[in-house]
N, C-alpha and C positions, 0 to 999 in steps of 0.2 A: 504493500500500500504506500504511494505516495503523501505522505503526511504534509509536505510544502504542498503540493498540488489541493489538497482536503481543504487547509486552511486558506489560500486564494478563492476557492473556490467560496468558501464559507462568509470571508470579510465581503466579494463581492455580493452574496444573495441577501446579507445585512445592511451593508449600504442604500442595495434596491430599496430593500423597505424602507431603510430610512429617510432614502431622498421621495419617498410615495407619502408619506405622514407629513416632512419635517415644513416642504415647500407648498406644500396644501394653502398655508398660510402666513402672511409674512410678519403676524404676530409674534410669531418665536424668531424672526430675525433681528440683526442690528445692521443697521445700515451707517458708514461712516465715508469722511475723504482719508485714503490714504497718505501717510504721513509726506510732504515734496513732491504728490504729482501733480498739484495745480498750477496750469501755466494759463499767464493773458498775452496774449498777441495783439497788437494792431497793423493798420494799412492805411496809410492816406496818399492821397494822388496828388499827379502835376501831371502836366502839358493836357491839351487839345484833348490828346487819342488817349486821355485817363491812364496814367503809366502807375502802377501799383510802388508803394514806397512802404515796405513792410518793416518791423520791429517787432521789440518785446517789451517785457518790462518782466527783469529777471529776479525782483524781490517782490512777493506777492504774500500777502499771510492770511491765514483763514480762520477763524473761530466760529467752530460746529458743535453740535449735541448728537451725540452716537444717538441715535431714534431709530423706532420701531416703519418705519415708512421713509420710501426714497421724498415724498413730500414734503414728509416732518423734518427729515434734514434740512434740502434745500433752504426750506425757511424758517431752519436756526443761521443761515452763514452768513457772518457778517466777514466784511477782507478790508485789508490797506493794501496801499499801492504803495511803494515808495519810489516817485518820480525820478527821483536819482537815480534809479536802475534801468532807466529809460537804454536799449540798445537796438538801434539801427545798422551794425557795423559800419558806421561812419561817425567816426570821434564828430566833425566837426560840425556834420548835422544833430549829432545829440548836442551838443552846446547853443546848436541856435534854437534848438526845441524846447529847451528848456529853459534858456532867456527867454519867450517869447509866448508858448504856450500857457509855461507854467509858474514862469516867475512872477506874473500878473495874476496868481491865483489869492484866495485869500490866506491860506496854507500851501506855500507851493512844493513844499514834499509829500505832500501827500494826498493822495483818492481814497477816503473813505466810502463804504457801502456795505451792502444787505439785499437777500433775495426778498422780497416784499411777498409775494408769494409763486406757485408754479401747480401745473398742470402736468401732467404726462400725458393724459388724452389731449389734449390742446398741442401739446410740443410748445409749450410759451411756459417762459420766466419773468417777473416782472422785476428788474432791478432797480434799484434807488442809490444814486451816486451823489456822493455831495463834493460840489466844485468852489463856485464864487454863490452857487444855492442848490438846494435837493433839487434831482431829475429826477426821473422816472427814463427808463428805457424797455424796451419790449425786446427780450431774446427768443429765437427760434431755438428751442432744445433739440438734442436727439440722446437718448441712453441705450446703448449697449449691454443688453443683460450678461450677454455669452462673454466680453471681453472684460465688462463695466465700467467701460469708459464711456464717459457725459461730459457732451460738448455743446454749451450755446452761445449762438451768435446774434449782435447786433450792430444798430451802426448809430453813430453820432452824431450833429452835424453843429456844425463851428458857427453858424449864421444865425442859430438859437441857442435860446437859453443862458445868454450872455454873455455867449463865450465872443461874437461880433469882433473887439477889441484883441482877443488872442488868434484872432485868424488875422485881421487885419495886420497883426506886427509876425506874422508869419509870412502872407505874402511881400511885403513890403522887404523884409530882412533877405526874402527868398526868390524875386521878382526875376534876375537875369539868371540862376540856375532854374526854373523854373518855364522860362521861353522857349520852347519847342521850335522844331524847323520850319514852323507855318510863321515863326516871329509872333507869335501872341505868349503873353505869359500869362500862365494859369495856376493856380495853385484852388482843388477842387474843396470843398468845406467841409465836406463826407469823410468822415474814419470810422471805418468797421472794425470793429471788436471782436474776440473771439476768446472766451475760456473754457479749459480742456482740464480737468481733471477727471481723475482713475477711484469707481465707489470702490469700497467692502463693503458685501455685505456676508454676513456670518450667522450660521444658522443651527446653533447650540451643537450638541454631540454629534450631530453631521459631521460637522466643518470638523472638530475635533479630531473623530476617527480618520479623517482622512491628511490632515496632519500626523498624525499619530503612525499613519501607514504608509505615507508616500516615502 
């Protein structure tokens, strides 16, 4: 008798059941962000024909409540930005970004916010940024059960919401790297947004045994 083979066999017709009870319900799970995977990206454009001008912003912080529902998270999470982490790979464009966008903020290190609330049948997150005053933005979600990664996007625009004055000293500061080969210079007032972080969710002596046996 194969005693390795008995017991493979064993942990897998255990597991069955247990992933038949344990996911029945997402009452006996916890849902959480894992620890460094949340990243925010942005995009803003120049010239004519909208040339994409992408970034990051590589210090991001989150503060969550491990909750029983991907909902009940969402809208525990409040995050800071810290503008200074601003990276375009271009030194000399992060310095004029950050004169000009955000030094004229009323804290300009920093983007506070909060999911206000979220749907998953919708795919919408409603976020609240606070700048030079509380926004409101509308992100498109999508969540990954199989991989659990949760991604929403949304877009900005520099022409509202008061930001007028740090667009303004952006194309100005920006006017001749900005003039495309048609000679107009453009700098577009649209930045799309984008944050990506990676759930856990854990699903008591499930998740367990399968740590326990990987």
């Amino acid at each position: 008798m194969n005693l390795k083979y008995n017991n493979t066999a064993l942990l897998s017709l255990l597991l069955l059941l247990l992933s038949l009870t344990s996911f029945k319900s997402n009452a006996t799970c916890n849902f959480s962000i894992e620890e460094n995977s949340q990243k925010l990206t942005w995009t803003g454009y120049k010239f004519t024909n909208k040339k994409a001008v992408p970034g990051t912003f590589d210090d991001i912080s989150f503060e969550q409540t491990v909750s029983k529902s991907l909902k009940e998270l969402m809208e525990s999470i409040k995050f800071v930005v810290n503008t200074d982490s601003l990276n375009s790979e271009n030194p000399a464009r992060d310095t004029t970004l950050k004169a000009t966008v955000f030094n004229l903020l009323k804290e300009p290190q920093k983007i506070s916010g909060s999911i206000d609330s979220y749907s998953k049948e919708k795919s919408l997150a409603v976020v609240k940024m606070t700048f030079n005053q509380d926004i409101s933005v509308d992100f498109k979600t999508n969540y990954n059960e199989k991989t659990g990664v949760f991604e929403a996007s949304g877009s900005l625009d520099l022409m509202n919401n008061g930001f007028k004055p740090n667009y303004d000293a952006v194309h100005e500061s920006c006017e001749k790297l900005h003039t495309g080969e048609d000679g107009v210079s453009k700098t577009w007032s649209t930045v799309d947004l984008k944050i990506t972080a990676k759930i856990k969710q854990e699903c008591g002596i499930f998740d367990k045994l399968k740590k326990l046996f990987n």
